[in-house]
C-alpha positions in Angstrom: 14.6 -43.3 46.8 16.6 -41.2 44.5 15.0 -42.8 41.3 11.5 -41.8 43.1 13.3 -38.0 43.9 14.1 -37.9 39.9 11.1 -39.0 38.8 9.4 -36.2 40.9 11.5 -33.6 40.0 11.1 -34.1 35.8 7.4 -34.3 36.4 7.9 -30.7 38.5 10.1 -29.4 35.7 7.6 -30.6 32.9 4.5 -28.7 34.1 6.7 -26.0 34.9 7.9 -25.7 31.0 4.1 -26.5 30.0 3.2 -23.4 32.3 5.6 -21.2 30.5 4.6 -22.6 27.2 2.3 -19.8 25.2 -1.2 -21.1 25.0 -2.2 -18.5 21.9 -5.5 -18.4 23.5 -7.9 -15.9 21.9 -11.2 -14.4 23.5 -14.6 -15.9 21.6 -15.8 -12.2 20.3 -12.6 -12.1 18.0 -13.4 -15.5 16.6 -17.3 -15.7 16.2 -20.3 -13.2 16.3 -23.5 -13.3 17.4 -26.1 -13.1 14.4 -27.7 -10.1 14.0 -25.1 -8.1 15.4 -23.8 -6.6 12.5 -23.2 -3.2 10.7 -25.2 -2.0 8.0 -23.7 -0.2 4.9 -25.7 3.0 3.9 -25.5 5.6 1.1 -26.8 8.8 -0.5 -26.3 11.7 -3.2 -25.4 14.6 -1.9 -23.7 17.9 -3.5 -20.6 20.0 -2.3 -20.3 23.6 -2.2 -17.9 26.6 -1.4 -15.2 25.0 -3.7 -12.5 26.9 -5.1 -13.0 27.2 -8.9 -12.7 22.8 -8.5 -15.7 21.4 -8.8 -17.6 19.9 -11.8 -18.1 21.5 -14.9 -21.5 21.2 -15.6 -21.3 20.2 -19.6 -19.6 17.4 -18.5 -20.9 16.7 -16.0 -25.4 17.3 -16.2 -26.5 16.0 -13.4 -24.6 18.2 -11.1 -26.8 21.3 -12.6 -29.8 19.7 -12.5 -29.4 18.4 -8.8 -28.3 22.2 -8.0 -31.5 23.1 -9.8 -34.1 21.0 -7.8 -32.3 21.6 -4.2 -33.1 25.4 -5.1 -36.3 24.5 -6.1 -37.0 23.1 -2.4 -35.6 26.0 -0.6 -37.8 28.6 -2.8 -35.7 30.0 -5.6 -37.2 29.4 -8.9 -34.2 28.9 -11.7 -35.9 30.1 -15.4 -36.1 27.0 -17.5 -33.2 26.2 -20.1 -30.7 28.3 -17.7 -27.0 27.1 -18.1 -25.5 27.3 -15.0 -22.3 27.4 -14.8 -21.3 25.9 -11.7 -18.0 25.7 -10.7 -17.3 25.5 -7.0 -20.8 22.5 -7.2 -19.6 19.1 -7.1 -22.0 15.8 -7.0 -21.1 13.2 -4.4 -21.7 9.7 -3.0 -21.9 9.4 0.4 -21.2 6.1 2.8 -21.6 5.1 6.3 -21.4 2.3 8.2 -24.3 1.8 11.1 -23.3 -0.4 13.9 -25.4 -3.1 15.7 -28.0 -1.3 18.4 -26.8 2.2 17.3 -29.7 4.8 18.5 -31.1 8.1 16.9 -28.8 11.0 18.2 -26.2 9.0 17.5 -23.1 10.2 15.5 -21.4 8.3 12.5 -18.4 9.2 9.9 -18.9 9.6 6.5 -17.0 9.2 3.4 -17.6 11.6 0.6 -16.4 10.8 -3.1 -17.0 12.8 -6.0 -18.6 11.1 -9.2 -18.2 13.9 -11.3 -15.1 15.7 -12.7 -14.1 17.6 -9.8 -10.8 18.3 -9.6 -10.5 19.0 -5.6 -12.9 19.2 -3.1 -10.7 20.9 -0.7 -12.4 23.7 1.5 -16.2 21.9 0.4 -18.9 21.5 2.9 -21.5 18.9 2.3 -25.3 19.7 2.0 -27.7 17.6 3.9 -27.7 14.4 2.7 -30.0 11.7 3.4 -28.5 8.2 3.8 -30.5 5.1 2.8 -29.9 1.6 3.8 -30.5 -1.9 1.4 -34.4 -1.3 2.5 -34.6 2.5 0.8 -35.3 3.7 4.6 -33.5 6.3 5.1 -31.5 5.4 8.7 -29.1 8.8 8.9 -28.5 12.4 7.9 -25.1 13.8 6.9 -23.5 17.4 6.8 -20.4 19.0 7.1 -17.2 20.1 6.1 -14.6 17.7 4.5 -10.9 17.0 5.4 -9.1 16.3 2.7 -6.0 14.8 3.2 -4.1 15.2 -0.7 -2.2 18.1 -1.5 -2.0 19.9 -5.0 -0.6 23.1 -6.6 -0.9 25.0 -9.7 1.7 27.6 -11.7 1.8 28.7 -15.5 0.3 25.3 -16.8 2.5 23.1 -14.6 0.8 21.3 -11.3 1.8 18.9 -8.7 -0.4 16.7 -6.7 0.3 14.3 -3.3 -2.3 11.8 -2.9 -6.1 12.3 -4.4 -8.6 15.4 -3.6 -11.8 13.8 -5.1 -12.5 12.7 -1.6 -12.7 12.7 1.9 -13.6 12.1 5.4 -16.5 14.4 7.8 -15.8 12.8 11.2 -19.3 12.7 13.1 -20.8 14.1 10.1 -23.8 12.0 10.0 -26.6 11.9 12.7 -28.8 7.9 13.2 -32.4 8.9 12.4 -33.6 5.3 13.1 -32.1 2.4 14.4 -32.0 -1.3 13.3 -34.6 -3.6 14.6 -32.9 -6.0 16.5 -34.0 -8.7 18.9 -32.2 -11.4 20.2 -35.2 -13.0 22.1 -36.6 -13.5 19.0 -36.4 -17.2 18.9 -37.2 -17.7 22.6 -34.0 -18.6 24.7 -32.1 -19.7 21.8 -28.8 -17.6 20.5 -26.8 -18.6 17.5 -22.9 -17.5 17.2 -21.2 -17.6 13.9 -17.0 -18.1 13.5 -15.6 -15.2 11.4 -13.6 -18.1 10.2 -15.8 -21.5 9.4 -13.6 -24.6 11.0 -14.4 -27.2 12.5 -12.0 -28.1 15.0 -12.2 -24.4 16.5 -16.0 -25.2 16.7 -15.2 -27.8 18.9 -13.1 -26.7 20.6 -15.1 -23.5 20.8 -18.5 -25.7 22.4 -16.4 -27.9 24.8 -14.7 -24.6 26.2 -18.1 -22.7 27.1 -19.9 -26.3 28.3 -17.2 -26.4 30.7 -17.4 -23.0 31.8 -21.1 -22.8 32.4 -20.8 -25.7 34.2 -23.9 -28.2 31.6 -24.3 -28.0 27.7 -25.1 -25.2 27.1 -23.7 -25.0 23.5 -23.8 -27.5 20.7 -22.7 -27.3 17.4 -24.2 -26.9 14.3 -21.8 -27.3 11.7 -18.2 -26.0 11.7 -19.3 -22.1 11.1 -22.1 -22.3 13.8 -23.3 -22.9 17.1 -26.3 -22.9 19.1 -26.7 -21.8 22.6 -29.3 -22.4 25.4 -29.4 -18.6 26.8 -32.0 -17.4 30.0 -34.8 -15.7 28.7 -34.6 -12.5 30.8 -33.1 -10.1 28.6 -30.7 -8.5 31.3 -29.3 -12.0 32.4 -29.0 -12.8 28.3 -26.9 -9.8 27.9 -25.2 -10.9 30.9 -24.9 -14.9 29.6 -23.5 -13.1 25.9 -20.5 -11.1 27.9 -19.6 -14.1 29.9 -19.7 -16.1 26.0 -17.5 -13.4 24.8 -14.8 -13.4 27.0 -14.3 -17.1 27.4 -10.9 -18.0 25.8 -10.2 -20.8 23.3 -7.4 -21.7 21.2 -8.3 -21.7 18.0 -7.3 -24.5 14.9 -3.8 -23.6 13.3 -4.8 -21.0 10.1 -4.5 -22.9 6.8 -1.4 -21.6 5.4 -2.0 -19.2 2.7 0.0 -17.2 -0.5 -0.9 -14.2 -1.4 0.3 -12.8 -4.6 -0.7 -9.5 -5.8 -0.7 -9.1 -9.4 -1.4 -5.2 -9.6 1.9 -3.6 -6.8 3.9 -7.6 -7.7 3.5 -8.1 -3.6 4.2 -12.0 -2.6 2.9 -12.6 1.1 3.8 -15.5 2.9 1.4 -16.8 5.8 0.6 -19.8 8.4 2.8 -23.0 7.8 3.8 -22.9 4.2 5.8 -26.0 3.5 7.7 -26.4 0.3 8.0 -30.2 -0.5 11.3 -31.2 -2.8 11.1 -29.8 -6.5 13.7 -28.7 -8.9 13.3 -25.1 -10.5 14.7 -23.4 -13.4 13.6 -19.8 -14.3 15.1 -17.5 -16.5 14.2 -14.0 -18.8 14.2 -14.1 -22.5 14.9 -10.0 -23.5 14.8 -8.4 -27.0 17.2 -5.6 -27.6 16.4 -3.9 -31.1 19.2 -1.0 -31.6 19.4 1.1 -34.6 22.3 2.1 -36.4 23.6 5.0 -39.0 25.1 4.1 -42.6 26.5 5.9 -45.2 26.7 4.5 -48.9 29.5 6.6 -50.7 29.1 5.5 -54.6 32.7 4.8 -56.4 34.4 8.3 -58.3 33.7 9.8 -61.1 30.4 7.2 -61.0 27.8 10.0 -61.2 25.6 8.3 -58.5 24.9 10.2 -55.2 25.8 9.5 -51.2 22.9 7.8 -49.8 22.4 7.8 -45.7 20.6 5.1 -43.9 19.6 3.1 -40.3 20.1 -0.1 -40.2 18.9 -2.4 -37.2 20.8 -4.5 -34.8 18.5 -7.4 -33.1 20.0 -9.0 -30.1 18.4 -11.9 -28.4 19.4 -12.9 -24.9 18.6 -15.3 -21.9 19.4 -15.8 -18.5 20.6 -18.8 -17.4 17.6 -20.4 -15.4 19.7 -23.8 -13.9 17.9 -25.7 -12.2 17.8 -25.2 -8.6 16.5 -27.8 -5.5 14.2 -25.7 -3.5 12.2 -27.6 -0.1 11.4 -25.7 3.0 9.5 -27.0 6.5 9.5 -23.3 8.3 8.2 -20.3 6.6 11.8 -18.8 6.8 13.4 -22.0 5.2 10.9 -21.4 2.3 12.0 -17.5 2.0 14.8 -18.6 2.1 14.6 -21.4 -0.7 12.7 -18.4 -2.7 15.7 -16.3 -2.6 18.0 -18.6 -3.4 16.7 -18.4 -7.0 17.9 -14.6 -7.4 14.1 -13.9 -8.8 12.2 -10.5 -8.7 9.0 -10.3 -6.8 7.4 -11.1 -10.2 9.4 -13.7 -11.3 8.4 -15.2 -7.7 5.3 -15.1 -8.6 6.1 -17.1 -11.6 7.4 -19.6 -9.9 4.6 -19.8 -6.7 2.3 -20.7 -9.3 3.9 -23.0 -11.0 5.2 -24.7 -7.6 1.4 -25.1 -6.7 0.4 -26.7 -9.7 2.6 -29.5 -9.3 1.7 -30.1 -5.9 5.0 -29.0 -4.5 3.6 -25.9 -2.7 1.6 -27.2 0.3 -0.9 -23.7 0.7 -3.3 -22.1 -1.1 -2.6 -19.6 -3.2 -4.9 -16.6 -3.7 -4.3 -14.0 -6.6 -5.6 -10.4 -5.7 
């Protein structure tokens, strides 16, 4: 009886540790997409006025004159040929957007203005009306406003300072959707198709059984590990109604494949996911090269009749670190930091060593170089 009471109580105490276990569960819209719903980039040339003395000077820059030249044109003022205008609060710009899925005319987006020209600042600009084309040449939006600029500068007696950069900046709402993306879900009959954001093939899986057993049949199926095809109701409110319940089904996705990340441009070594270090020896060490110069003086005997002769002279030093080798192995990301900086290295000496770790095989991720 009390082997029976035992045995009921560590089956209790199990589920009980399994329900405070973490599942890590994550909702299907932030692993997959449907497709078609997607954004769509857009751009246009535009020009930026009211500057203060900062915009592009037009010898340098041409095509800011002669863009000036033809917007004047179309609002009625007739420039004499072979005028030099010398613009200098004119500044040519690009102009990006991004349009959502089902966005509608009326709607508002934000725009990104950069100058392409030699500006200087466009602090205080406001951006003429600027029509924004998508991949098709359509044009899907128009944008005006005034910019925020978010750097800083000053000027005094030939000396400046500057905090972050002035050829750019932000207009929030400052584009309105002229026309919207064609989109149509029904267009292959009651048949959606979701795409992982991440292509694997256990999530897939794991993805299809999890919305099977919610609707109750199979309803999914899987195409390959980046895809899956769904069975949805032809109605189009009780699709939009089938795609929200898809959405907020959760799954647990497949364990990330551990990645390094090593920036080459800042020297930036990021660790992610289950890096494992298997046994290796490592021995690293910095050759420097000191080349000093030194005075001399060459004083000729008395009574010689030569003359005192001054001179450099150059002192080369050569010197190396000791690099001994070193047994690095790690399981847990920590034990691997860890075994990192037990080697004393410098972010790019790391990065030295990361490479040369994974092409022996001893570093079990993959290693990406930005």
């Amino acid at each position: 009886m009390q082997q029976v009471i035992k045995v009921v109580i560590t089956i209790v105490l199990l589920q009980l540790v399994a329900l405070s276990t973490p599942a890590h569960a994550e909702r299907i819209k932030d692993l997959a997409n449907f497709a078609g719903v997607r954004t769509n980039s857009l751009v246009g040339y535009g020009l930026v006025v009211g500057l203060d003395g900062s915009g592009d000077q037009t010898m340098q820059a041409p095509f800011t004159g002669q863009s000036m030249m033809n917007m004047l044109a179309q609002l009625g003022v007739n420039v004499p040929p072979g005028t030099n205008m010398q613009l200098r609060n004119v500044a040519a710009v690009m102009v990006t957007a991004e349009l959502p899925p089902f966005a509608r005319p009326g709607q508002t987006l934000d725009v990104v203005v950069s100058s392409i020209g030699n500006a200087r600042s466009l602090r205080g600009g406001t951006l003429l009306m600027t029509p924004l084309k998508g991949a098709d040449g359509q044009v899907y939006a128009l944008a005006q406003g005034n910019l925020l600029i978010h750097g800083v500068s000053a000027e005094s007696q030939g000396s400046s300072a500057a905090m972050n950069q002035q050829a750019g900046g932000r207009i929030t709402n400052g584009a309105t959707v002229e026309r919207g993306v064609a989109l149509d879900l029904g267009r292959m009959g009651n048949v959606l198709e979701l795409n992982l954001k991440q292509a694997d093939f256990t999530t897939a899986l794991t993805m299809v059984e999890r919305i099977n057993d919610e609707f109750g049949y199979a309803v999914a199926q899987a195409m390959d590990g980046g895809s899956i095809q769904l069975q949805s109701p032809t109605d189009a409110n009780e699709r939009v109604r089938f795609m929200a319940r898809v959405e907020n089904i959760e799954v647990t996705p497949a364990a990330a494949n551990p990645k390094v990340v090593l920036n080459s441009r800042t020297g930036s070594v990021v660790l992610s996911g289950p890096v494992r270090l298997r046994e290796a020896a490592v021995a690293h060490g910095n050759l420097s090269v000191t080349i000093s110069r030194r005075p001399f003086v060459s004083q000729p005997p008395a009574l010689s009749g030569g003359e005192t002769v001054v001179g450099e002279t150059s002192d080369i030093t050569i010197a190396q670190e000791q690099g001994a080798l070193k047994m690095v192995e790690g399981v847990a990301l920590l034990d691997v930091v860890e075994a990192l900086n037990s080697l004393g290295a410098t972010p790019n000496d790391l990065m030295a060593i990361l490479q040369a770790l994974h092409a022996s095989g001893a570093l079990r991720a993959e290693l990406e170089i930005i």
